[in-house]
N, C-alpha and C positions, 0 to 999 in steps of 0.2 A: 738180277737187276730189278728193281723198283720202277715200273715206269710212270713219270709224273702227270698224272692228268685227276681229275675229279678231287674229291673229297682227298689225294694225297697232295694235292699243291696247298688247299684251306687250308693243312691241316699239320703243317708241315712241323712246326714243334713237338708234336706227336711222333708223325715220320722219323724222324733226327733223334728219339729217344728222350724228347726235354718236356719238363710236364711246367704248361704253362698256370703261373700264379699271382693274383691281384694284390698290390697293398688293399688294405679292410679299408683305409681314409682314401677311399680315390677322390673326392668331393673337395677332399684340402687341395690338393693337387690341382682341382680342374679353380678352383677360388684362387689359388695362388698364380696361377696362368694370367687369370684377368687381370689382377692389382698388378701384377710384372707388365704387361701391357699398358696400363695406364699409367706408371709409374715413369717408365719411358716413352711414351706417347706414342709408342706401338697402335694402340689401337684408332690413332685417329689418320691411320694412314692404311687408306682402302688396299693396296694391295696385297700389303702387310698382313691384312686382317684376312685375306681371302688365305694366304699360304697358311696362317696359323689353323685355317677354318680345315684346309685339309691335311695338314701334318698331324695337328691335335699333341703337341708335344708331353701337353701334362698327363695324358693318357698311357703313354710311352714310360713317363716316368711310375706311371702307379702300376702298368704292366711291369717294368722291370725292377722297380726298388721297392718290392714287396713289406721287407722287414724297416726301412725308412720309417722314422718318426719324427715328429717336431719340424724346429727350425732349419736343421740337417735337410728331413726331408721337402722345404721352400726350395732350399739351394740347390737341391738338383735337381727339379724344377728351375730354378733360373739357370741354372746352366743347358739344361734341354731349348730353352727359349733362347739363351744366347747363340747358341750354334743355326739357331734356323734363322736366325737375325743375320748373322753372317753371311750365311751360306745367301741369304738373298740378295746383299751389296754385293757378293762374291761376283755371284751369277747374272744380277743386272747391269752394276754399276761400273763394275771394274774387268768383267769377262775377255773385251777385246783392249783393256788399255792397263798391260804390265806393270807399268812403269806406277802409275795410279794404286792399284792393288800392293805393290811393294811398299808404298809410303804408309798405308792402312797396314799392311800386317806388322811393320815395324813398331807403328803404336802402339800396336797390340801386345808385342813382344817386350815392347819398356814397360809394361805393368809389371812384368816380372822381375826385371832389374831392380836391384833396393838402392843403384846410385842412379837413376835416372829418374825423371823428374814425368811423371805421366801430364797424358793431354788430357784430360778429363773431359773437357768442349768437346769432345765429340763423344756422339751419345754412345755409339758400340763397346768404346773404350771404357766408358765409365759402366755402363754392363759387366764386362769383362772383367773389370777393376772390383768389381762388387762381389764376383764368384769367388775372384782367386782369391780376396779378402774373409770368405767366411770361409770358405772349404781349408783354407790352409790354416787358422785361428786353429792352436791348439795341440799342433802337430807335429811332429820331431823335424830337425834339420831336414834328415835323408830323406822322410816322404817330401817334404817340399820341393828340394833338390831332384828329386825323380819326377814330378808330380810335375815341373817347371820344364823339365826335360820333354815330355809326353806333349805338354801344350805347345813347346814351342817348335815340335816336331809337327803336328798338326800345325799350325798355323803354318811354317814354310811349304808345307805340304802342299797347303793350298794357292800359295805361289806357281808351284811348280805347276798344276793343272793349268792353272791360269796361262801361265807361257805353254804347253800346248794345246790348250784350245786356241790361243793367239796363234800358232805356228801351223795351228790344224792338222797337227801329226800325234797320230792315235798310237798306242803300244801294239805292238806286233802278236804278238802272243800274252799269253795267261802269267809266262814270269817274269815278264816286262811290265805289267798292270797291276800287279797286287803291292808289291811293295811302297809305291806310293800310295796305295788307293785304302792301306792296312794306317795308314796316318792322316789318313786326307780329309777320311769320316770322323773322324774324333773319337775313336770305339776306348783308345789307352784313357784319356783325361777323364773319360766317362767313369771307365771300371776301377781309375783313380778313386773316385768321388763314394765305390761304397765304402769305402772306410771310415772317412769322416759322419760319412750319414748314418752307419752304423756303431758308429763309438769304439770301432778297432783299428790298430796298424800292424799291417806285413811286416816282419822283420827284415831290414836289406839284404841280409846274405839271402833271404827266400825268395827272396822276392825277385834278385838278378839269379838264382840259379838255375842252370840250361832247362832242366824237365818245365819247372814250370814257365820260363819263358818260353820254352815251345807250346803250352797249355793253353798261353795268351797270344803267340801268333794262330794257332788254330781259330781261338775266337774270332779275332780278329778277321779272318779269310773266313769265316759262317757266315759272320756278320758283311761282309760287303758281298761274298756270292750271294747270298738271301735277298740281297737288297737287292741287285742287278736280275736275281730272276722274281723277283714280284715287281718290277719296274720296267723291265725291258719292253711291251708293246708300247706305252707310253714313252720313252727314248725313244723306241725307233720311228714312232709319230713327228716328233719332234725335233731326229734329225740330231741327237744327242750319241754320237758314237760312243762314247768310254762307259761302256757295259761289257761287262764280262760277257754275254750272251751275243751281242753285235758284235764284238769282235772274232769271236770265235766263227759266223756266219760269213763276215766279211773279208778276214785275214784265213782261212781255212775251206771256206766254198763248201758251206753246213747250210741246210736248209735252217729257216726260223726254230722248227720245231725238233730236228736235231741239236743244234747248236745248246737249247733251252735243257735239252735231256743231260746232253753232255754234261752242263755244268750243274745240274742235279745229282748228278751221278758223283763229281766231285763233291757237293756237298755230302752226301751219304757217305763216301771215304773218310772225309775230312772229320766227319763226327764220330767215327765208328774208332779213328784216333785219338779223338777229344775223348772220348770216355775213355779209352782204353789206358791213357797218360793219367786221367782223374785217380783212377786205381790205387795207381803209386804215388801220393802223395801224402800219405802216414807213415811210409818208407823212407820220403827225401826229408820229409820232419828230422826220424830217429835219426838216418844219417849225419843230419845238421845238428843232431844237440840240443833240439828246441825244447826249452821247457812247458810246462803245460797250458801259461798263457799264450804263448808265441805261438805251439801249436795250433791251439782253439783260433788263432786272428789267423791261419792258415787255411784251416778245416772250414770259417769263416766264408775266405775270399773264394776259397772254395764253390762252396755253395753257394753264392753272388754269382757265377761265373754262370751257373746253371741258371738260376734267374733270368739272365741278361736273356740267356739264350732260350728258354721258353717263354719270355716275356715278349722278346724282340718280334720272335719270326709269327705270334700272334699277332702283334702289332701294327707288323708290316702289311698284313695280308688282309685286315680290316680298314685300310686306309683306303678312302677317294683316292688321294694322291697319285694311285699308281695305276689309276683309271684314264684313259685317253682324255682331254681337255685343251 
């Protein structure tokens, strides 16, 4: 067992086996932050400006969409921006009022309808309307149709949170929590987005077949334990139960700093699967037939997948954000 403390929690994309890598244009990235701020008038709205101050989204993007260039790489950029837009009308405006939050994510979810008629007047909406317009520009039926799929799971997702924090009833255990909490982040619409930003697409039969959907629920589960253990002092400051870490403390009778191991422990499982599935994925190719382009936007998404994951868990661990405040 690895136990987490010092230079192994900093260092954690190391730890996990993932070698973290910078886009070379971080500079567009952190310029395209600003104009998306201004553009929506993000920046004239002090709170707004304080969460961007410690999230640093466009950072996030140039840790994780290394190979990103161009106008591709704006839009995921605005998409990292949309989500923390979100997540903070989420979190302020609509946190104890359901009913409020349903009307909002509905909006949300008409941008994807091509017979519904979007609200534009509201600014979130026309954000939103702005991503799924350039990232999907270009791109076959099925990835849209999948891609449509992923946001509008994320966004119900985040209903659901909503109604229990409103009901104040926390998941009981670890497989009660992860399955909303694998949609709620928005990790699917993200790892949507290398594609367009890279100039490739997954084939659908590979792209729904079981190995690698189990590939991307592992992400997915890295991605929100990682989050919940470089965040948990700061939740439990605040009084914010749905941590994988607090719950394990509070629904198991784990000390802070067991509770914290434990779910380290499970990251370290988790990834020692994530690589081990990686393996065989030149094998579910040949099985499937693919020919040598299909292959390559496979071997691709692949390697994106690794990005995400040495970009991310550097990311996380340099943020203010998950500093008491």
């Amino acid at each position: 067992m690895v136990e987490m403390k010092g230079s192994v929690r900093f260092m954690l994309a190391e730890t996990l086996g993932f070698r973290p890598r910078n886009n070379p244009d971080k500079g567009r990235a952190y310029r395209r932050e600003k104009a998306w701020k201004i553009r929506y008038g993000a920046i004239d709205e002090p709170n707004m400006g304080r969460r961007f101050e410690h999230y640093e989204p466009a950072k996030m993007i140039a840790y994780t969409f290394s190979t990103a260039r161009g106008a591709a790489y704006d839009t995921a950029v605005d998409m990292s921006c949309f989500f923390l837009y979100l997540d903070r009308i989420v979190d302020d405006a609509c946190w104890d009022q359901p009913a409020q939050a349903r009307e909002l994510l509905q909006n949300l979810v008409d941008v994807l309808n091509e017979d519904t008629e979007e609200n534009l007047s509201i600014p979130v909406v026309a954000m939103f309307s702005d991503v799924w317009r350039a990232s999907s520009r270009g791109m076959s039926w099925e990835w849209r149709h999948r891609a449509a799929k992923n946001w509008i799971d994320y966004l119900w997702a985040n209903l659901t949170e909503v109604y229990q924090r409103h009901q104040r009833s926390t998941p009981a255990e670890l497989a009660s929590f992860l399955p909303n909490r694998r949609l709620s982040g928005g990790p699917l619409p993200t790892f949507d987005m290398y594609e367009p930003a890279n100039g490739f697409e997954v084939p659908s039969c590979a792209y729904h077949n079981p190995h690698l959907a189990q590939i991307l629920t592992l992400t997915c589960d890295l991605c929100v334990l990682g989050n919940d253990l470089a965040s948990y002092r700061r939740e439990d400051a605040t009084r914010d139960p749905f941590n994988a870490v607090l719950i394990l403390r509070d629904r198991k009778g784990l000390t802070l700093d067991e509770a914290s191991q434990h779910v380290f422990d499970i990251l370290v499982e988790k990834a020692g699967q994530y690589h081990l599935l990686k393996e065989y994925v030149p094998e579910v190719c040949r099985v499937l037939g693919l020919d040598k382009k299909a292959t390559d936007a496979v071997q691709q998404w692949s390697r994106c997948l690794d990005d995400w994951n040495g970009g991310f868990f550097t990311w996380q661990f340099e943020q203010i954000r998950m500093a008491v405040y």
